[in-house]
GUTIFI-105099 format. One line per field, with one value per residue (C-alpha): x, y, z; residue number from 1; residue in three letters. Coordinates in nm, 2 decimals. Example, Ala and Ser with C-alpha at 12.3 -4.5 7.8 and 13.67 -1.06 7.14 Angstrom:
BEGIN
east: (1.23 | 1.37)
north: (-0.45 | -0.11)
up: (0.78 | 0.71)
n: (1 | 2)
res: (ALA | SER)
***
This chain:
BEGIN
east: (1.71 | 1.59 | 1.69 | 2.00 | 1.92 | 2.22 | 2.36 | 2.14 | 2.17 | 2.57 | 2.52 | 2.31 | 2.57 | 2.90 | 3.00 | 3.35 | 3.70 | 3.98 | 4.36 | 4.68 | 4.91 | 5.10 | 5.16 | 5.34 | 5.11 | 5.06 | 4.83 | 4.60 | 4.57 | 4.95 | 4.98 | 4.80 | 4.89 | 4.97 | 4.99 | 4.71 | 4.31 | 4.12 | 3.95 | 3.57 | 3.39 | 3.05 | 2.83 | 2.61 | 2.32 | 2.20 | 2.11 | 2.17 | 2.55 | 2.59 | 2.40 | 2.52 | 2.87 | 3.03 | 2.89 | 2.96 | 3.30 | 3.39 | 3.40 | 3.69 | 3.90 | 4.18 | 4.25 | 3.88 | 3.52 | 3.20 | 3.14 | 2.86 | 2.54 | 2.39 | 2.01 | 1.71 | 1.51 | 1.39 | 1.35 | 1.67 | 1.84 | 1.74 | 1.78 | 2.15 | 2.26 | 2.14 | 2.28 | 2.59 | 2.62 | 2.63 | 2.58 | 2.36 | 2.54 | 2.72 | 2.36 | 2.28 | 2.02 | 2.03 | 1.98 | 2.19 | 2.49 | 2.70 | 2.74 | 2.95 | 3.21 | 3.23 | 3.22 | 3.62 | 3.47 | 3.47 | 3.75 | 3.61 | 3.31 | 3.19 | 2.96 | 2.72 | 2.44 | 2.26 | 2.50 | 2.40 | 2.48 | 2.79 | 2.94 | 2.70 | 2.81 | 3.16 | 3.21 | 2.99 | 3.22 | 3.57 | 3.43 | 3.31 | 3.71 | 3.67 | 3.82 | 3.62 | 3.52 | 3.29 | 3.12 | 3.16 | 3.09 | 3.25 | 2.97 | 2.72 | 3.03 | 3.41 | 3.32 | 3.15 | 3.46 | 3.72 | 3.52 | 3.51 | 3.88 | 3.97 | 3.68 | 3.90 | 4.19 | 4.14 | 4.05 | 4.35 | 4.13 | 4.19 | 3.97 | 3.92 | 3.69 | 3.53 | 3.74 | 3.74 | 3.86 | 4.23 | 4.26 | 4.14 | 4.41 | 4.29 | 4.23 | 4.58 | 4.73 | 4.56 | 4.73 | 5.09 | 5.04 | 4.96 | 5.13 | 5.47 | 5.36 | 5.49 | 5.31 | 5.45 | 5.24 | 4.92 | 4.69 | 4.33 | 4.14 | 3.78 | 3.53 | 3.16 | 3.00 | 2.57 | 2.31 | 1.93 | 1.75 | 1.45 | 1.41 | 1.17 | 1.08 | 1.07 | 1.39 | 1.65 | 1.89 | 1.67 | 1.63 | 1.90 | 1.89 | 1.96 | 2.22 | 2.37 | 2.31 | 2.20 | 2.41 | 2.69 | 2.70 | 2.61 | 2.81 | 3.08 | 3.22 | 3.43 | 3.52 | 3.67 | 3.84 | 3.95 | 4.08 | 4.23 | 4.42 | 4.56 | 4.73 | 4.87 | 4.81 | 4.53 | 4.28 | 4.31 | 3.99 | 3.65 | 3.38 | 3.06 | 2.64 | 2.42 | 2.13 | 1.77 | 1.55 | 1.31 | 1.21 | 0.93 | 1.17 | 1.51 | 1.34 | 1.57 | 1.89 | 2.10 | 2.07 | 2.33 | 2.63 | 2.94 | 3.22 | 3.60 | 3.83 | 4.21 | 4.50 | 4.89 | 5.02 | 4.70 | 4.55 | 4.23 | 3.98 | 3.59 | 3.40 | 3.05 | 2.78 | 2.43 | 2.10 | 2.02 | 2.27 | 2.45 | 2.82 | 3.10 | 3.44 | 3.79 | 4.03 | 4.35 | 4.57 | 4.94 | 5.19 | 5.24 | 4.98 | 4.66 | 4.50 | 4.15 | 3.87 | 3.55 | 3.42 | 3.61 | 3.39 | 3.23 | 3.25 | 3.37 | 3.37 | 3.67 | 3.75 | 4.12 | 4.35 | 4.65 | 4.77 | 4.99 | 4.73 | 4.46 | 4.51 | 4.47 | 4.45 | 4.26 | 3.90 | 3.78 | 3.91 | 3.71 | 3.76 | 3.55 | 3.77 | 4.07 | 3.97 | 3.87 | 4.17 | 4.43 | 4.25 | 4.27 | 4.64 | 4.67 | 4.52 | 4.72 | 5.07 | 4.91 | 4.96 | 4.77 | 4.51 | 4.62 | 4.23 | 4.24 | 3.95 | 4.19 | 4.12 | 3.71 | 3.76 | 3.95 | 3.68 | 3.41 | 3.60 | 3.64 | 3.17 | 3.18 | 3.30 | 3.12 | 2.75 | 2.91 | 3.02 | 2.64 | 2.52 | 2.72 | 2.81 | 3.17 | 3.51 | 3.55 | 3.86 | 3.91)
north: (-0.41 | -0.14 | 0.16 | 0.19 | 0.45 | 0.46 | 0.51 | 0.76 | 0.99 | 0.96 | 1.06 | 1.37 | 1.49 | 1.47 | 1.39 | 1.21 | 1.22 | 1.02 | 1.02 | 0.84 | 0.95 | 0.69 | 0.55 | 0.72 | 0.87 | 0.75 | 0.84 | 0.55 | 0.71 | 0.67 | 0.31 | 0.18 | 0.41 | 0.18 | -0.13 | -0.27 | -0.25 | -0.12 | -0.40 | -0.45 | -0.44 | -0.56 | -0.36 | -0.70 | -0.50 | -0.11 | 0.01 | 0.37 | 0.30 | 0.15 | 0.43 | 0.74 | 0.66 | 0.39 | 0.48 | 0.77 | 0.68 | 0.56 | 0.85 | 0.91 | 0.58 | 0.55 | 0.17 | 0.01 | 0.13 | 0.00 | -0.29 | -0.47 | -0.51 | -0.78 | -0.69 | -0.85 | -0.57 | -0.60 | -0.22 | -0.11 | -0.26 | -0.04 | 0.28 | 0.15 | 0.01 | 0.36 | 0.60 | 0.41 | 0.23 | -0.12 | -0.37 | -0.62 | -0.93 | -0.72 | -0.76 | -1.08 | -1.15 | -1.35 | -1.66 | -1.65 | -1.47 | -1.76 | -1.73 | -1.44 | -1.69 | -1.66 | -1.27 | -1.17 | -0.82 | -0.87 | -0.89 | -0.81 | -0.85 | -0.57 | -0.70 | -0.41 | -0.65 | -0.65 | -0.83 | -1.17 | -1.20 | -1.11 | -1.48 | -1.64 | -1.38 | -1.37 | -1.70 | -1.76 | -1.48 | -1.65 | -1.96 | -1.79 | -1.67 | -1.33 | -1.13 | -0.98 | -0.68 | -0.71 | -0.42 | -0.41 | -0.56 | -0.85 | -1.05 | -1.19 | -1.31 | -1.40 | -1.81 | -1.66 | -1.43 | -1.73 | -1.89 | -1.63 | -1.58 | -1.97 | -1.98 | -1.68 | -1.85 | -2.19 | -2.02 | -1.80 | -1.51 | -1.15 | -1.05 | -0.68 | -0.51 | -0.21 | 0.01 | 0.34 | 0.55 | 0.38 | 0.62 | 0.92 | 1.20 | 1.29 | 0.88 | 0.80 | 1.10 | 0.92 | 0.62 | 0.79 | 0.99 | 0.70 | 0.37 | 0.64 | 0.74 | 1.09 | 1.25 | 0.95 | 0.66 | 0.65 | 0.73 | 0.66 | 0.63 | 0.78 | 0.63 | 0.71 | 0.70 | 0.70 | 0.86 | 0.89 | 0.64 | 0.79 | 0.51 | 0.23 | 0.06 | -0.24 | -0.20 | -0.49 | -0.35 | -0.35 | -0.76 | -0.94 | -1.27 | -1.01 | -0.75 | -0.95 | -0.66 | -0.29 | 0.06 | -0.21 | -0.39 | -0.07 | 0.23 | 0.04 | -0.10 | 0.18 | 0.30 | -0.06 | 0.02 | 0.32 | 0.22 | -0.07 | 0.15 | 0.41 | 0.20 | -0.04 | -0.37 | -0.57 | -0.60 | -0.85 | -0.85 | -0.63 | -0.53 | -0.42 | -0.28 | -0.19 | 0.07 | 0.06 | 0.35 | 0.28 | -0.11 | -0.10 | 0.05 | -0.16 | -0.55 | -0.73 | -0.55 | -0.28 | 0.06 | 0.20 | 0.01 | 0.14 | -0.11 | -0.08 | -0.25 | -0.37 | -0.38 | -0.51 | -0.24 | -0.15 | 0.07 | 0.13 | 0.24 | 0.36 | 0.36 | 0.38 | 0.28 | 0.39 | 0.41 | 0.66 | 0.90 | 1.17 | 1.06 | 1.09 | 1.14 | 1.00 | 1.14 | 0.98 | 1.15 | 1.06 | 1.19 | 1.47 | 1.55 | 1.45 | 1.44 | 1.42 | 1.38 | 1.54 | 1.45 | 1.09 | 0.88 | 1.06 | 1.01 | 1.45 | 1.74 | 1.57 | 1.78 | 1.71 | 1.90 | 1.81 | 2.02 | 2.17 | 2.31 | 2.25 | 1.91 | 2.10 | 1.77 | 1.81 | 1.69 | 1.62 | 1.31 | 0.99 | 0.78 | 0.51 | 0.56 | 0.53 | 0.25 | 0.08 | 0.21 | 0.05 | -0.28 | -0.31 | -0.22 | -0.51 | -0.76 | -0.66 | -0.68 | -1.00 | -0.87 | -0.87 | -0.55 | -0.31 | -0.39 | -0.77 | -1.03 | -1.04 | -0.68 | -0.81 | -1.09 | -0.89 | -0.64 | -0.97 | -1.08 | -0.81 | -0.73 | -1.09 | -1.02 | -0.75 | -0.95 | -1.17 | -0.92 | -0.79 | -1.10 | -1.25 | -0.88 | -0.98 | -0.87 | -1.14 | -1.23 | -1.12)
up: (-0.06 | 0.16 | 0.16 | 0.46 | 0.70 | 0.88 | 0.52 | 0.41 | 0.74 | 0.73 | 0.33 | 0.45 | 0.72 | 0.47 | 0.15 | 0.04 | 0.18 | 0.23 | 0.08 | 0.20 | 0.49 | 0.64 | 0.25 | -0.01 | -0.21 | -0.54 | -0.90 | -0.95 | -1.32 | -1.35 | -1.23 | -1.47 | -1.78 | -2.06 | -1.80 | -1.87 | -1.82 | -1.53 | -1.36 | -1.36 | -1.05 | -1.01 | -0.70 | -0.53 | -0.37 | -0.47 | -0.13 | 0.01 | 0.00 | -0.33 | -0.56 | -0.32 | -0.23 | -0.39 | -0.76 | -0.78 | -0.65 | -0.96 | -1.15 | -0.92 | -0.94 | -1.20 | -1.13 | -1.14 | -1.28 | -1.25 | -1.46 | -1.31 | -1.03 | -0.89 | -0.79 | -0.70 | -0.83 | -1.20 | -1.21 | -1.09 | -1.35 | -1.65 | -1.40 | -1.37 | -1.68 | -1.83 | -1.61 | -1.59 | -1.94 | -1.79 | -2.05 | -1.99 | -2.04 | -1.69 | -1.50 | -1.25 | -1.00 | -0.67 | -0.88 | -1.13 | -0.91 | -0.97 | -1.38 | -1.30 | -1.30 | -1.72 | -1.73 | -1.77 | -1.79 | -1.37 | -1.16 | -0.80 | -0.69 | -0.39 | -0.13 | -0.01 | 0.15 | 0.49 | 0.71 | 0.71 | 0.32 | 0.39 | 0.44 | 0.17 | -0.15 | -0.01 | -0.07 | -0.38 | -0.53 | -0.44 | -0.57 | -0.89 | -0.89 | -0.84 | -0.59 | -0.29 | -0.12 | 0.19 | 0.34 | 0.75 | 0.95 | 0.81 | 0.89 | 1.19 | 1.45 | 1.38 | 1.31 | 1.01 | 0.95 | 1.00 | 0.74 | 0.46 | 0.47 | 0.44 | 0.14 | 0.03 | 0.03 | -0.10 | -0.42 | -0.41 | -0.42 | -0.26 | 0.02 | 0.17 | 0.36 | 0.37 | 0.58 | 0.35 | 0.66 | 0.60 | 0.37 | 0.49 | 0.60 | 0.93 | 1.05 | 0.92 | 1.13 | 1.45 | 1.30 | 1.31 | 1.61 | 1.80 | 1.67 | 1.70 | 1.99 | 1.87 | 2.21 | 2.46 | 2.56 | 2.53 | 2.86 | 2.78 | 2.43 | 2.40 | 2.14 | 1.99 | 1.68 | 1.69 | 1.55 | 1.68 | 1.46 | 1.23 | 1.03 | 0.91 | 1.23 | 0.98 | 0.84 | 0.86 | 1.09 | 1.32 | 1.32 | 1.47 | 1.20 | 0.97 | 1.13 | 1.38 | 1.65 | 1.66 | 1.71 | 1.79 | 1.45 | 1.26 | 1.46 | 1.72 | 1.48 | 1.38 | 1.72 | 1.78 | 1.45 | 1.56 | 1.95 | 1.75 | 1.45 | 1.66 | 1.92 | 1.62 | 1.88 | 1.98 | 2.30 | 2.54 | 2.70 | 2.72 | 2.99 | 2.86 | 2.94 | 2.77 | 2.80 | 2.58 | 2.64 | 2.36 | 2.39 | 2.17 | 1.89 | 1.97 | 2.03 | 1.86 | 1.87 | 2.12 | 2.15 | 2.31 | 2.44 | 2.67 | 2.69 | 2.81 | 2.57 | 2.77 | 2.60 | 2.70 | 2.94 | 3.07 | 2.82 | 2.82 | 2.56 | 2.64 | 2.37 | 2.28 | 2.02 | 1.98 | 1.76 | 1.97 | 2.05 | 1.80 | 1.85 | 1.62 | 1.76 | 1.87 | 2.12 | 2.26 | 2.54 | 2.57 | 2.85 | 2.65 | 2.47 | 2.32 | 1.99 | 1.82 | 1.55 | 1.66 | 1.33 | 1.32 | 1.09 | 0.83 | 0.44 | 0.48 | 0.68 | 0.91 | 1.20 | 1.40 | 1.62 | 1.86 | 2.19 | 1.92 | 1.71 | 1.44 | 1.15 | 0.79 | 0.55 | 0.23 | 0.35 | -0.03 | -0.16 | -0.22 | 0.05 | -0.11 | -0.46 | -0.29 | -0.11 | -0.45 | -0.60 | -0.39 | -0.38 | -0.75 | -0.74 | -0.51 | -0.69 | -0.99 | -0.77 | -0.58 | -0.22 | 0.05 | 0.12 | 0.43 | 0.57 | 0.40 | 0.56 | 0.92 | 1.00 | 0.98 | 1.18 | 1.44 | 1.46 | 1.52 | 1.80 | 2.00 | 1.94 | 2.01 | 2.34 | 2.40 | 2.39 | 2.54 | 2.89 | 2.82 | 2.85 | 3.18 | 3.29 | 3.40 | 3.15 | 2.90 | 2.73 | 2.36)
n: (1 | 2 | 3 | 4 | 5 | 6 | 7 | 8 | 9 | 10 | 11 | 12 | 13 | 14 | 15 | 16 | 17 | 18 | 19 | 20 | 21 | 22 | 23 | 24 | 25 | 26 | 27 | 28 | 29 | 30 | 31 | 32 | 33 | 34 | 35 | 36 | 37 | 38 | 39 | 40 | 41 | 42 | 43 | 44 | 45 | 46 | 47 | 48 | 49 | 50 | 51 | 52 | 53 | 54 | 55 | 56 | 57 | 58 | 59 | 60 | 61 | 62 | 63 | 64 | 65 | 66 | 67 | 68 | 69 | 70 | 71 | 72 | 73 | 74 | 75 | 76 | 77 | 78 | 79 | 80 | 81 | 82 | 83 | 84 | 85 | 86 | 87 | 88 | 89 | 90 | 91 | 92 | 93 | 94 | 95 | 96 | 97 | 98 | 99 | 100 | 101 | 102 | 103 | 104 | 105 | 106 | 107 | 108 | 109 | 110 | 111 | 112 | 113 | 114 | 115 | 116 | 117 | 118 | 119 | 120 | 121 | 122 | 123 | 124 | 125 | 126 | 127 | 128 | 129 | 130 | 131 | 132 | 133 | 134 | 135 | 136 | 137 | 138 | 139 | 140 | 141 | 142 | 143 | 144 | 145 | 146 | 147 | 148 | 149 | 150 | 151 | 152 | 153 | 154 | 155 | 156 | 157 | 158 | 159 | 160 | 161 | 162 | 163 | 164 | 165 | 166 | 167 | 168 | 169 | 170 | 171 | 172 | 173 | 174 | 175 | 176 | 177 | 178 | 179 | 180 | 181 | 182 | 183 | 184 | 185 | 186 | 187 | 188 | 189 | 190 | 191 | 192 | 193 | 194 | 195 | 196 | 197 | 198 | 199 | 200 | 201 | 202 | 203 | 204 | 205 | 206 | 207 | 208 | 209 | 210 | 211 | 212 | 213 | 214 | 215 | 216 | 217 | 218 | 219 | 220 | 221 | 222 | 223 | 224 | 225 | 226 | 227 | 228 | 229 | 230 | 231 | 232 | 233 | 234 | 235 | 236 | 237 | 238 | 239 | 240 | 241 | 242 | 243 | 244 | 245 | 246 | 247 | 248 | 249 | 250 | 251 | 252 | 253 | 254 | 255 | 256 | 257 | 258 | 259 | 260 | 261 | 262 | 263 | 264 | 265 | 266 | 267 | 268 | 269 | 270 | 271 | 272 | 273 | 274 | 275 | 276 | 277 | 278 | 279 | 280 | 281 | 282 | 283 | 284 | 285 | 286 | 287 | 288 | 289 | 290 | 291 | 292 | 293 | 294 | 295 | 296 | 297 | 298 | 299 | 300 | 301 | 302 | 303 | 304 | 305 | 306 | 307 | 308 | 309 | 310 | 311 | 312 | 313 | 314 | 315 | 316 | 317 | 318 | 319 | 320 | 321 | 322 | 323 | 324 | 325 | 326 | 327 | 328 | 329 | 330 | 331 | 332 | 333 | 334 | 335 | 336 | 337 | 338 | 339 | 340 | 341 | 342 | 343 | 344 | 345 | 346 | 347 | 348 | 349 | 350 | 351 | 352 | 353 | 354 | 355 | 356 | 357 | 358 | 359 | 360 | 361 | 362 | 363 | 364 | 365 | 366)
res: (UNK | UNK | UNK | UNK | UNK | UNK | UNK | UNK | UNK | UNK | UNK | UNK | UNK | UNK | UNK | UNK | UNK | UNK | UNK | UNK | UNK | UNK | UNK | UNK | UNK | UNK | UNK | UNK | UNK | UNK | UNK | UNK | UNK | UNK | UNK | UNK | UNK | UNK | UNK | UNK | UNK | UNK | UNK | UNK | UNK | UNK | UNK | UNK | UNK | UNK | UNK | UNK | UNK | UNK | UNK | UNK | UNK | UNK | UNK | UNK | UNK | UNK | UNK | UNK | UNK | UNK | UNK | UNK | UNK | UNK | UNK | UNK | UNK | UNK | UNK | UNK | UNK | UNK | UNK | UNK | UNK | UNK | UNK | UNK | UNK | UNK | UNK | UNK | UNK | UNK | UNK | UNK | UNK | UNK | UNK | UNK | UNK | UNK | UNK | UNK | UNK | UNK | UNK | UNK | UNK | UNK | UNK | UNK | UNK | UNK | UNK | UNK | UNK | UNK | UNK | UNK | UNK | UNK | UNK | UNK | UNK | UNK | UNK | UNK | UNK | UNK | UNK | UNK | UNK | UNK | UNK | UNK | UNK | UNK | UNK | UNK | UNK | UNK | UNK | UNK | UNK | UNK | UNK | UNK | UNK | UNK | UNK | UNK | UNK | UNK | UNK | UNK | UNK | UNK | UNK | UNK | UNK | UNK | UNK | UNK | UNK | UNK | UNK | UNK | UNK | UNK | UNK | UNK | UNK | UNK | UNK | UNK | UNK | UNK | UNK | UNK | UNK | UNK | UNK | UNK | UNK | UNK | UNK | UNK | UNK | UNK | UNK | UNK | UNK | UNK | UNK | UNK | UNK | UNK | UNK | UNK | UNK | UNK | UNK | UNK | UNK | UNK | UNK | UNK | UNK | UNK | UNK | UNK | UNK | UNK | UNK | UNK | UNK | UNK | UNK | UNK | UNK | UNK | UNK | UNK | UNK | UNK | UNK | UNK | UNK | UNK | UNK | UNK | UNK | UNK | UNK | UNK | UNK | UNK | UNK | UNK | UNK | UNK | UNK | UNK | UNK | UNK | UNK | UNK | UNK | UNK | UNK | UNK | UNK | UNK | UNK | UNK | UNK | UNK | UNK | UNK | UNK | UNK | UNK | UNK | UNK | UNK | UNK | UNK | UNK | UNK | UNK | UNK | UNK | UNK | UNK | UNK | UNK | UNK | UNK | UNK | UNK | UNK | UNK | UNK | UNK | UNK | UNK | UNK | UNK | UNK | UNK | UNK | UNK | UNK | UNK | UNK | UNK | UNK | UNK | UNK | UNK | UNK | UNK | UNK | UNK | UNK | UNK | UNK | UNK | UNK | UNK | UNK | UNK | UNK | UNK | UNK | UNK | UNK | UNK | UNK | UNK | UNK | UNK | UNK | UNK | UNK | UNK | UNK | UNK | UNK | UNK | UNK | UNK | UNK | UNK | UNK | UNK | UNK | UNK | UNK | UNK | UNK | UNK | UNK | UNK | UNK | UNK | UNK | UNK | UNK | UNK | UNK | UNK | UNK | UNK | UNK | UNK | UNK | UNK | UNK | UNK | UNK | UNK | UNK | UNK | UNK | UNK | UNK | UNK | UNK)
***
């Protein structure tokens, strides 16, 4: 795999948070003291985001540990299984993925791949009876998304996706504050996340068989997240344009994209995406009050406040081994994930709407 950039430059700019707020917290070390193993998870792909975040992660997690990677590069598997004491009956490649099926050592397999790879290994990995984790976005539209789930389920396997930010301190706060409306109604949601691309012109985000889409794909995903999570209910309908100052760059894929996402009541949300822009916050105003993240999607270095005054939440927790954490907990107790394979889809529908306002330039329903 290439090395992620968008990875790579959100690694640079923070470092690891998350923890639980609108859950009771729990010890992941204490849940499974004398109740049995941890369960094995196998990283498939050992990009930017798999050896900077989501290994070292582990060192954190007290439910799961890193039992096993799928690569397509020869080399990377000595560096790995020695730095991380993976055995190598624990190693697969691309073409013999599907033997992972025999390993008991592996109970979920984590899917950290360039988008399009995301439907294919998904469902390899439920058929091969192990449960899944799929990094976002989901995959390359919601069809693709629909289809992973029911894959999912027809082999009675758990599905998740990589939404780390559920539990981190400051995003759950903007869930509570805003699903209890604990400042009134909500007025008006604002929305960005970008970053000026510096990148491989080359690299595979940039192509749109293999990302689906640009700074949409990669960046607006979270900020439709985020308009979604902090209302608690879903858009009906979206108006969208984009811009693309650098043509030569951005062929393939978007840029920068501005869209207005409806919800019931009236609500209205105006976010933004963007491979060339530095963006990274959330605010929603109520009738009386308002309340923020002007550092909203980072792996640290959270920033919130209300109209009543600075958020103070711990800001160094492992967002990725809490994530991790709870979704080995749920496969144990056999209940769904709080961001299970719907909360992808979701997400798809709504960027499926947006190209689709891009491309006719009238609101299109969600």
């Amino acid at each position: 795999m290439h090395t992620l950039s968008r990875r790579k430059f959100l690694r640079t700019v923070s470092a690891s948070t998350g923890a639980m707020m609108l859950a009771p917290a729990w010890r992941p070390l204490d849940f499974f003291a004398g109740k049995g193993k941890k369960l094995g998870i196998a990283l498939v792909g050992l990009g930017s985001y798999s050896t900077y975040e989501l290994a070292p992660a582990f060192q954190f997690t007290g439910n799961c540990y890193l039992a096993g990677i799928v690569t397509g590069t020869p080399a990377k598997e000595k560096t790995w299984s020695e730095k991380y004491n993976i055995p190598a009956a624990n190693i697969y490649n691309y073409q013999n993925f599907d033997s992972i099926a025999h390993n008991p050592a592996i109970d979920i397999v984590y899917v950290v791949l360039p988008v399009f790879m995301h439907k294919e290994y998904t469902m390899r990995a439920a058929a091969a009876g192990k449960h899944v984790i799929c990094e976002k976005p989901m995959s390359m539209n919601a069809a693709d998304c629909s289809e992973m789930i029911q894959a999912c389920r027809k082999a009675d396997r758990l599905l998740s996706i990589g939404y780390r930010l559920h539990f981190e301190p400051y995003t759950m706060e903007m869930m509570r504050l805003g699903q209890q409306k604990v400042f009134g109604e909500l007025q008006s949601i604002e929305c960005s996340n970008g970053f000026v691309w510096g990148g491989d012109p080359n690299a595979w985000r940039l192509k749109k068989s293999m990302a689906g889409g640009g700074g949409m794909m990669d960046m607006g995903i979270y900020t439709i997240q985020a308009a979604r999570y902090v209302t608690g209910v879903e858009p009906v309908s979206v108006i969208a344009h984009e811009e693309k100052t650098k043509p030569d760059l951005f062929k393939e894929v978007d840029e920068t994209i501005h869209y207005e996402l409806e919800f019931p009541g009236g609500l209205v949300a105006h976010g933004s995406s963007s491979y060339n822009a530095n963006w990274n916050d959330l605010k929603a105003t109520a009738a009386k009050g308002w309340f923020e993240l002007t550092e909203a999607y980072r792996y640290n270095g959270m920033k919130g406040a209300t109209s009543n005054g600075p958020m103070t939440f711990d800001p160094n927790v492992n967002q990725q081994a809490l994530q991790m954490d709870d979704f080995a907990r749920c496969v144990v107790q056999n209940r769904p994930s709080r961001v299970a394979g719907e909360e992808g889809l979701k997400d798809m529908k709504v960027v499926d709407a947006i190209y689709r306002s891009i491309a006719s330039g009238a609101k299109e329903r969600i």
